[in-house]
C-alpha positions as CSV (number, residue, x, y, z in Angstrom):
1,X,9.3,-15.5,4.2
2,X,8.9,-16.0,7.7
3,X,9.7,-12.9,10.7
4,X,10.8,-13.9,14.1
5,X,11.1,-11.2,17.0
6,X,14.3,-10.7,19.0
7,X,14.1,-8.9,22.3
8,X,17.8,-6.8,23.1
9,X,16.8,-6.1,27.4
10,X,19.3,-2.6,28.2
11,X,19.8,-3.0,31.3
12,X,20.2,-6.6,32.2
13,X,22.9,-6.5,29.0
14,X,24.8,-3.5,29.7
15,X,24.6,-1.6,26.5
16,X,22.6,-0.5,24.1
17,X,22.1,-3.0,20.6
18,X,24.0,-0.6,18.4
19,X,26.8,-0.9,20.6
20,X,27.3,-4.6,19.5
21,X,26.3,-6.3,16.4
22,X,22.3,-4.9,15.4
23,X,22.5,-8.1,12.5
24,X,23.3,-10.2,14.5
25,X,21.7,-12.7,17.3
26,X,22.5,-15.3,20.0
27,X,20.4,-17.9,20.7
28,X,19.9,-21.1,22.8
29,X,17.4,-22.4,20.1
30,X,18.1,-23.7,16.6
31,X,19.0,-21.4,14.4
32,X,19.5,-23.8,10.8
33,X,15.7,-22.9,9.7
34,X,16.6,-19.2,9.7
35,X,18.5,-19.3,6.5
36,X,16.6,-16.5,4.4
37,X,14.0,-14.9,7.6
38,X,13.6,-12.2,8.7
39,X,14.5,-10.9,12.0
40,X,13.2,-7.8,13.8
41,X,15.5,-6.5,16.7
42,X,13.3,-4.9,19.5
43,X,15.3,-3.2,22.4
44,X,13.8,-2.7,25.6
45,X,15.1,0.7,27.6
46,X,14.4,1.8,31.1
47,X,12.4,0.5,33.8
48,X,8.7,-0.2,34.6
49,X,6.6,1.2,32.5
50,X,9.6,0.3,29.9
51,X,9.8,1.9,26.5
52,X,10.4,-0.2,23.3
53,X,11.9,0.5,20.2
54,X,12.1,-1.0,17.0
55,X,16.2,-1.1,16.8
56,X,17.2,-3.3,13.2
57,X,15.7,-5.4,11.3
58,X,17.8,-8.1,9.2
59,X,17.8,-11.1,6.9
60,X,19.7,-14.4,8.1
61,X,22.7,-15.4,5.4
62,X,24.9,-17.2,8.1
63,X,24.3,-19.6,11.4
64,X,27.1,-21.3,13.6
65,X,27.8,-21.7,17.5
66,X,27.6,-18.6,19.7
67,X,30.8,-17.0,20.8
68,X,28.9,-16.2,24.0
69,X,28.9,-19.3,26.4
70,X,25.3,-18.1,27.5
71,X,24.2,-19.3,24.2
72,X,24.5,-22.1,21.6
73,X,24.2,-20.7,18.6
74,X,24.3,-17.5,16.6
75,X,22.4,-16.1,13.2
76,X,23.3,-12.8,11.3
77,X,23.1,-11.4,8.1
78,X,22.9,-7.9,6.0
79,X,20.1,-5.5,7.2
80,X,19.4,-2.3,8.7
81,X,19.7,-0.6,11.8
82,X,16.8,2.1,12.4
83,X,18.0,5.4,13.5
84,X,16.6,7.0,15.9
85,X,14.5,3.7,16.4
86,X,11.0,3.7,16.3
87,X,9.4,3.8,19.5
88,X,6.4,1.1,19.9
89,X,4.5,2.0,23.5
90,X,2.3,3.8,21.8
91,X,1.2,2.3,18.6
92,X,-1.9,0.5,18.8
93,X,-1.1,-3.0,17.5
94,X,1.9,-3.1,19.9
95,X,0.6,-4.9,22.8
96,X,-1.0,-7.7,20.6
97,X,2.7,-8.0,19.7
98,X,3.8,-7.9,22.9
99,X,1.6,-10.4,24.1
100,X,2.0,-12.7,20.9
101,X,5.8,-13.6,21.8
102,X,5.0,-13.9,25.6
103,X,6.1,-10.6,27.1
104,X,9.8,-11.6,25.2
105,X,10.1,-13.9,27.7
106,X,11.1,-17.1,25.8
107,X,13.8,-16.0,23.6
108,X,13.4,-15.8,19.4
109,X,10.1,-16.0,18.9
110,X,8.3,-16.4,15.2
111,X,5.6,-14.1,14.4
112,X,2.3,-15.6,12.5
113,X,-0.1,-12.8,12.6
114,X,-0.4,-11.2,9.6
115,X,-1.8,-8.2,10.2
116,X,1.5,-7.6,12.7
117,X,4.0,-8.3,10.2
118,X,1.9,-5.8,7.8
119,X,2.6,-3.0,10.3
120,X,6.2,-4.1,11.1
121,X,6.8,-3.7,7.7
122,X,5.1,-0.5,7.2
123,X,7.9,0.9,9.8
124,X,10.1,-0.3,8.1
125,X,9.2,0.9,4.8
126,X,8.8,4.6,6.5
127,X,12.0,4.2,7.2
128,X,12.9,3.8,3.6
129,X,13.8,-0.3,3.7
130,X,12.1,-2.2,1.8
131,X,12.6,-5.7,2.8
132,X,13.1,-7.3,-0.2
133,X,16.2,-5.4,-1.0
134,X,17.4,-4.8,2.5
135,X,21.2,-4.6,0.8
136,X,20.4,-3.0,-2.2
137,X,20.9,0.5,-1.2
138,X,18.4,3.6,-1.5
139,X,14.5,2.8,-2.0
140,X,13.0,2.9,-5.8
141,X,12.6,6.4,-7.1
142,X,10.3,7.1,-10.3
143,X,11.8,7.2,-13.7
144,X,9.5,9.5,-14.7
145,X,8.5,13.0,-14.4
146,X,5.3,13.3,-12.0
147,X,1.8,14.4,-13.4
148,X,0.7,16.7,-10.9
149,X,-2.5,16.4,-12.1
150,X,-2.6,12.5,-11.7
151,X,-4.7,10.6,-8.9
152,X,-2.6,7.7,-9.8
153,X,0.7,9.9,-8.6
154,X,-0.3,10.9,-6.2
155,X,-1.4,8.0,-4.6
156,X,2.1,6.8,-5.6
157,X,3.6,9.5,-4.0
158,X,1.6,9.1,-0.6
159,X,2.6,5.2,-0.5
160,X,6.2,6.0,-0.4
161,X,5.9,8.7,2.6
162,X,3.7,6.6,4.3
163,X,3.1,3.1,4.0
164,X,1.0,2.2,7.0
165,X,-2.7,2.7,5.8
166,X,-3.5,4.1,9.1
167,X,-0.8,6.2,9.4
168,X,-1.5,7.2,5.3
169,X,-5.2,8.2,6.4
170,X,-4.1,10.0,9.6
171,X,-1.6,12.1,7.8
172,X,-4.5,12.7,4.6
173,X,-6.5,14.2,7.7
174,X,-4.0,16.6,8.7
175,X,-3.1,17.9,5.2
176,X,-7.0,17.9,4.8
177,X,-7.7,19.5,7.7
178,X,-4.8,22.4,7.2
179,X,-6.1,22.6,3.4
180,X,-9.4,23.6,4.3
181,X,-8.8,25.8,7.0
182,X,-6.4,27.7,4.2
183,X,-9.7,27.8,1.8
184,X,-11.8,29.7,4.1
185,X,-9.4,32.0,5.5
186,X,-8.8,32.7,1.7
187,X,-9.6,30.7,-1.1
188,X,-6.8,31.7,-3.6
189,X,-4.4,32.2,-1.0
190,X,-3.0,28.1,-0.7
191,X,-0.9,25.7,-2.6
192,X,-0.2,22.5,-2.6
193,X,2.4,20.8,-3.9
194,X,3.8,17.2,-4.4
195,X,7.6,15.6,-5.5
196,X,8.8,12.4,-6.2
197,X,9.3,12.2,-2.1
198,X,7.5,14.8,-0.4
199,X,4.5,16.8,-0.8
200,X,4.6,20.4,0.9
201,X,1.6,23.4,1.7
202,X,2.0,26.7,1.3
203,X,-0.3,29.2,2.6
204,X,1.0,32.9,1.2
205,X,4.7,32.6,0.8
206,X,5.7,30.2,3.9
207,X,5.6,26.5,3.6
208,X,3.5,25.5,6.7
209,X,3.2,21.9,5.9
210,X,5.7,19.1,4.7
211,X,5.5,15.8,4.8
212,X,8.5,13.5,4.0
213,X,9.0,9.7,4.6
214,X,7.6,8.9,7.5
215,X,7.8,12.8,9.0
216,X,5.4,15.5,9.0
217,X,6.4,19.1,9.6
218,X,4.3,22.1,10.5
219,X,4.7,25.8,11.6
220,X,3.7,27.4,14.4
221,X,2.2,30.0,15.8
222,X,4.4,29.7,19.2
223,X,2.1,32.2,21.4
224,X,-0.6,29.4,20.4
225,X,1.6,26.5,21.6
226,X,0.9,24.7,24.3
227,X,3.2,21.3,25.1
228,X,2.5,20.4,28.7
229,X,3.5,16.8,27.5
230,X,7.6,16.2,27.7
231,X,7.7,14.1,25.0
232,X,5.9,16.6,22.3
233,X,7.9,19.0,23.1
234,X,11.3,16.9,21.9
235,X,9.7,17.7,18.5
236,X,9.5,21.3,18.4
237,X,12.2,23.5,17.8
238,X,12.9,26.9,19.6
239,X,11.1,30.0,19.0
240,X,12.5,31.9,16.1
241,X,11.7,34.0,12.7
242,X,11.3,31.6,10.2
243,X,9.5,33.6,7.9
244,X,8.8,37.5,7.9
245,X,5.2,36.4,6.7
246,X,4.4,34.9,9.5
247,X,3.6,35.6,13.1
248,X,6.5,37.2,15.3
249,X,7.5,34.2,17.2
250,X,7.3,30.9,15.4
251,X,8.1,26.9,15.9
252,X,8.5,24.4,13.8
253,X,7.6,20.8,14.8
254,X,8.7,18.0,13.5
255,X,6.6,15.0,13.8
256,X,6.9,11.4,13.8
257,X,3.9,10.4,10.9
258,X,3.3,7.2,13.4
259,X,3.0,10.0,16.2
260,X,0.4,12.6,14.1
261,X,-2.7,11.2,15.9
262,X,-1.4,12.0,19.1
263,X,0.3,15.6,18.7
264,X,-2.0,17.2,16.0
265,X,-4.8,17.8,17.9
266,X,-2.9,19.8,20.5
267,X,-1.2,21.7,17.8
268,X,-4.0,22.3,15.7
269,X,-4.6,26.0,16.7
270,X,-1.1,26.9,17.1
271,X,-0.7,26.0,13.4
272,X,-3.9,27.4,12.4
273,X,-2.9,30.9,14.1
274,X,0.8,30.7,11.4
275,X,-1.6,29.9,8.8
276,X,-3.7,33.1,9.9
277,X,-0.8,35.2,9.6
278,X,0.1,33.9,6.3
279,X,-3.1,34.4,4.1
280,X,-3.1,38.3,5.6
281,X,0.1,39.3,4.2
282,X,-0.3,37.6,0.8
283,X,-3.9,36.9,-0.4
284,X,-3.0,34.8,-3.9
285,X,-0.3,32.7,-3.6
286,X,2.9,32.8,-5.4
287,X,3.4,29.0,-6.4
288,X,0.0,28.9,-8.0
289,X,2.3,27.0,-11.0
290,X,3.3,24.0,-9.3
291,X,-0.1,23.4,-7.5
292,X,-0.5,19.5,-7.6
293,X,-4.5,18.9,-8.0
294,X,-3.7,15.1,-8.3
295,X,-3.4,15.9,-3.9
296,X,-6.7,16.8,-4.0
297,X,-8.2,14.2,-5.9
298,X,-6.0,11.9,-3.4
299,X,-7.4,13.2,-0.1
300,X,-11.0,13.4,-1.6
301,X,-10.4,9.4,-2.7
302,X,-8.7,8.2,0.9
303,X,-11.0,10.6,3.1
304,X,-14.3,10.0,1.0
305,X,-15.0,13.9,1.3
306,X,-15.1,16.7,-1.2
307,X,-11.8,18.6,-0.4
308,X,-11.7,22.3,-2.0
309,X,-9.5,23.4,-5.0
310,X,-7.7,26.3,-5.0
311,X,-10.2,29.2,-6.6
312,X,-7.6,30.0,-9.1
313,X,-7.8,26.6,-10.5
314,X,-10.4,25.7,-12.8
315,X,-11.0,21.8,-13.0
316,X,-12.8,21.9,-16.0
317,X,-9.3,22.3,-17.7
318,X,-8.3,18.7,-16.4
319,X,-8.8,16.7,-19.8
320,X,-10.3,13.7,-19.3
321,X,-8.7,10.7,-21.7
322,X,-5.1,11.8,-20.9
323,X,-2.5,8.9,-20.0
324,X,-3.5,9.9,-16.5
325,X,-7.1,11.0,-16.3
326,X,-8.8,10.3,-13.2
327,X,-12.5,10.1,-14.9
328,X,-15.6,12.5,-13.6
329,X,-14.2,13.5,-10.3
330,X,-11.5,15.4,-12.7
331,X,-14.0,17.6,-14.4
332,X,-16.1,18.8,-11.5
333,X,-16.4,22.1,-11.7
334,X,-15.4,23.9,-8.7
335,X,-15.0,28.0,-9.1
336,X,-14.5,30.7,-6.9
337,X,-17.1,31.4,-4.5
338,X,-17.9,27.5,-4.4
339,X,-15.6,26.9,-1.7
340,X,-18.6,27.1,1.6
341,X,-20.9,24.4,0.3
342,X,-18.2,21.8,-0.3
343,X,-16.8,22.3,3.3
344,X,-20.6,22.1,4.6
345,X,-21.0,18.8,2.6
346,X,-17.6,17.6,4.4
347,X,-19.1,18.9,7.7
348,X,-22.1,16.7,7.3
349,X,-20.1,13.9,6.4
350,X,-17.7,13.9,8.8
351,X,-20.6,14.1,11.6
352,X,-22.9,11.8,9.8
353,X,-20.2,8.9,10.2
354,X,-18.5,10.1,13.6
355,X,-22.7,9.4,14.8
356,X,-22.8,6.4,13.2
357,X,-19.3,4.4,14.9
358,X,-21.0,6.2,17.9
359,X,-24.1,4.6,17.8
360,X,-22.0,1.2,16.6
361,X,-19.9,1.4,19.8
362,X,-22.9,1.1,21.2
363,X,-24.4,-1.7,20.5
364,X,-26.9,0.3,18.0
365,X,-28.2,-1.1,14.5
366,X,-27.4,1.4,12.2
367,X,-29.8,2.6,9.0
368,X,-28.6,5.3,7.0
369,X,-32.4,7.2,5.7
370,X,-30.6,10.3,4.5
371,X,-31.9,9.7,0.7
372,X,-35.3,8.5,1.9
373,X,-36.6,12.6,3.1
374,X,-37.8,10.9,6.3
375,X,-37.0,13.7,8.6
376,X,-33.8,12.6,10.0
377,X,-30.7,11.3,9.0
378,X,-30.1,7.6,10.5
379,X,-32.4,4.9,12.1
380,X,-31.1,3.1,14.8
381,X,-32.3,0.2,16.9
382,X,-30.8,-1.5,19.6
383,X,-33.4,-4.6,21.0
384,X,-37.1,-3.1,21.6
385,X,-35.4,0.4,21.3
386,X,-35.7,3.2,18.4
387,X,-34.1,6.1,17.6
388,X,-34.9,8.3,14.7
389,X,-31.6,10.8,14.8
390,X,-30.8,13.8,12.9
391,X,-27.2,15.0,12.6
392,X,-26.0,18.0,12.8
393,X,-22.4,19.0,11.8
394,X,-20.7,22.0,13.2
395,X,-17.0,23.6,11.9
396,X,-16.6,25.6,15.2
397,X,-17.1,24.7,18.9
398,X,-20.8,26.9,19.2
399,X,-24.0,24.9,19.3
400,X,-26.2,26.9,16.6
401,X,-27.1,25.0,13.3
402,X,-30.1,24.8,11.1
403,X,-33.3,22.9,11.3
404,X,-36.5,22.1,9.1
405,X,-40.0,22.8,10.3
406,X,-40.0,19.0,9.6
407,X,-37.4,18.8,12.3
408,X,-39.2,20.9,14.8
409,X,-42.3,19.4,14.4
410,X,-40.9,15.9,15.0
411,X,-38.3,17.2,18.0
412,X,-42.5,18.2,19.4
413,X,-44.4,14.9,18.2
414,X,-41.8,12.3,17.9
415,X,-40.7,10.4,20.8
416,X,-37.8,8.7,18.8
417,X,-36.6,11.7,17.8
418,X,-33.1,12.8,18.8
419,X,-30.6,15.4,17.7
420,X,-26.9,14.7,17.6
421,X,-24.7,18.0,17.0
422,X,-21.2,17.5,16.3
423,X,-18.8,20.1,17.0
424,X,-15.4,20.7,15.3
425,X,-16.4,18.0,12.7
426,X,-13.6,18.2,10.6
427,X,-10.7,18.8,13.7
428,X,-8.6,15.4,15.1
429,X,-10.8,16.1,18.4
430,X,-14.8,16.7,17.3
431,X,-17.3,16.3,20.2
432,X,-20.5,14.5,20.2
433,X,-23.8,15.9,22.4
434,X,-27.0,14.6,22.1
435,X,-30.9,15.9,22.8
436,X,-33.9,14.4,22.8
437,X,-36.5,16.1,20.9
438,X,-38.6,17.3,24.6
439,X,-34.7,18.4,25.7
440,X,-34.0,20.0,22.6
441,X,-36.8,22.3,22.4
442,X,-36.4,23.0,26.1
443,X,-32.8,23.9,25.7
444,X,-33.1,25.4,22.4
445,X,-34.7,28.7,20.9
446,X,-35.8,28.4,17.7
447,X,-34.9,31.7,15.3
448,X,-36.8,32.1,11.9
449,X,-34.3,32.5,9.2
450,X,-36.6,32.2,6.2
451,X,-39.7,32.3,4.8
452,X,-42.0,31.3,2.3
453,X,-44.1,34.2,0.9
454,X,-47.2,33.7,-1.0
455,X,-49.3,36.1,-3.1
456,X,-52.9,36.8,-1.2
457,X,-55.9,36.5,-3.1
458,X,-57.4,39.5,-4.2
């Protein structure tokens, strides 16, 4: 199948594309090869800057001669008209697009990249169209009941909210991110839950996540809100009591999954503050029954880090052989009081590679020496230049973190040496600062935590 672009321009037409015929399009090209393509409608609104929207998408069944004496010809066919439509400006494969088909300057224009039609049709599969069955009515549901236990569900499950793998991974990071935030306020105190369409979090009794196709949803703490930007604040609702758990003014936004990137970060503490409130009126959550591990085992899978378990859920009880069994990952043992190390091994992993595309950007050679007990974590070289660097991964914003006498000594005798602290690892926004080892121990004190005793001889 091939996909051609058509560009609907507001106000040199006079109306909006809905207003006329969404499957439909006039054309001064030939329109005979289009029999059985696909055509995406994009509408252009406003002046300089403009904003563009992904307004219909259809398949061609019919061509004649254009009613419109502007045009020749004409091509429509069943399809389906986005509402609201997406909004492109800020999605970040939209100006290859743009540029691909001339700035819609010259009409109907194929598209040959794939990589653009992937994402065109990840919208539209958010959207719940799936293009193969534009006319066949409501997208595939499972006939079967889920295993909430089941990796393979789950990823299922996550596929049908989101189907843009960047988007999918952006969205894992948010649920990941409010998860773990839940674990350490209180370990028992969270749920998580999927269904054959959405998959929800519950901290206490309120639900303070919920994704659903191509949306995310989150509660807020509104004293904690801040939404400076116009267009963040079209997705948040006026301050109310949503819950009585929760604190005394609340929001609930409701995101665009495209837009998550964007928004979370300056939500983040507004819907950490709800979840707050939450755990301290109900320690153990009440929907401990429908907690859906196979999320867990998801997020772990897509985000590469060890994401906690609930403490009242023992993993060891996951049987492995079942028609679903996701192998050794399901019988890790994780117990209560085991949540701290996981998050400090998704701490360090989060830095570790945030470093590493750093030092990429850069132009840097990049070794990974972590298993080789060297000192530091990553060798890099860029020409005639060395760096030895050890990483440091912090949860909050405060610079204190652990070193080795190893470390020490080589932040004193090595000149390679470098320290590279990341604060709020595991947040949409962590920050990178960097020391030498002279800077460091100039800047730094260095506190004995520990030591080693040893018996004198007598």
């Amino acid at each position: 199948m091939r996909h051609f672009i058509a560009y609907h321009n507001v106000e040199r037409i006079g109306r909006r594309l809905a207003e006329g015929d969404p499957h439909g399009v006039d054309t001064k090209k030939p329109v005979a090869q289009l029999i059985g393509e696909y055509v995406w409608f994009i509408e252009g609104l406003g002046s300089a800057p403009k904003e563009y929207f992904l307004s219909s998408l259809f398949v061609v069944t019919d061509t004649g001669p254009s009613a419109s004496d502007a045009f020749r010809n004409e091509a429509s066919g069943p399809g389906h008209t986005f509402v609201p439509p997406p909004r492109l400006n800020d999605l970040s494969w939209f100006q290859e697009l743009f540029r691909s088909v001339a700035h819609f300057s010259t009409g109907l224009q194929e598209v040959t990249e794939p990589r653009l039609i992937e994402e065109l049709t990840c919208l539209a599969n958010d959207a719940g169209v799936e293009l193969s069955a534009l006319s066949e009515g409501e997208p595939r549901r499972p006939t079967r009941e889920l295993d909430r236990v089941s990796l393979d569900d789950a990823q299922l499950v996550f596929e049908r909210l989101f189907s843009g793998p960047q988007v999918r991974r952006e969205c894992c990071q948010v649920l990941a991110d409010a998860i773990i935030y839940a674990h350490e306020t209180g370990p028992a105190c969270w749920e998580v839950t999927m269904f054959a369409d959405a998959v929800r979090l519950n901290v206490g009794q309120p639900e303070v996540l919920f994704f659903k196709r191509a949306e995310v949803d989150l509660l807020l703490d509104a004293s904690l809100v801040q939404a400076d930007d116009g267009a963040l604040r079209a997705y948040l609702s006026p301050p109310s009591v949503i819950y009585r758990n929760g604190p005394p003014q609340q929001i609930r936004a409701e995101l665009p999954a495209a837009a998550v990137s964007r928004y979370y970060p300056t939500l983040r503490a507004a819907h950490q503050g709800f979840m707050a409130h939450a755990a301290a009126r109900k320690s153990a959550s009440p929907f401990k029954d429908s907690y859906s591990h196979g999320v867990i085992l998801y997020l772990r899978q897509v985000l590469e880090v060890p994401v906690p378990a609930p403490a009242y859920f023992d993993e060891e009880s996951v049987v492995s052989g079942s028609p679903h069994s996701t192998g050794p990952e399901s019988r890790a043992v994780l117990g209560a009081g085991h949540g701290d190390p996981m998050i400090n091994r998704l701490v360090e992993r989060a830095a570790v590679s945030l470093v590493k595309g750093h030092y990429n950007d850069e132009g840097w050679g990049v070794s990974s020496v972590e298993q080789q007990c060297c000192g530091y974590d990553l060798e890099c070289r860029r020409g005639a230049e060395v760096r030895h660097v050890e990483v440091k991964g912090i949860r909050g914003d405060g610079y204190q973190f652990l070193v080795t006498a190893g470390e020490v000594n080589r932040a004193r005798d090595d000149d390679s040496f470098w320290i590279a602290a990341v604060t709020n690892a595991l947040s949409a926004a962590p920050v990178l600062r960097q020391w030498s080892g002279r800077q460091f121990c100039a800047d730094f004190d260095v506190v004995p935590t520990t030591y080693r005793a040893c018996i004198r001889n007598t």
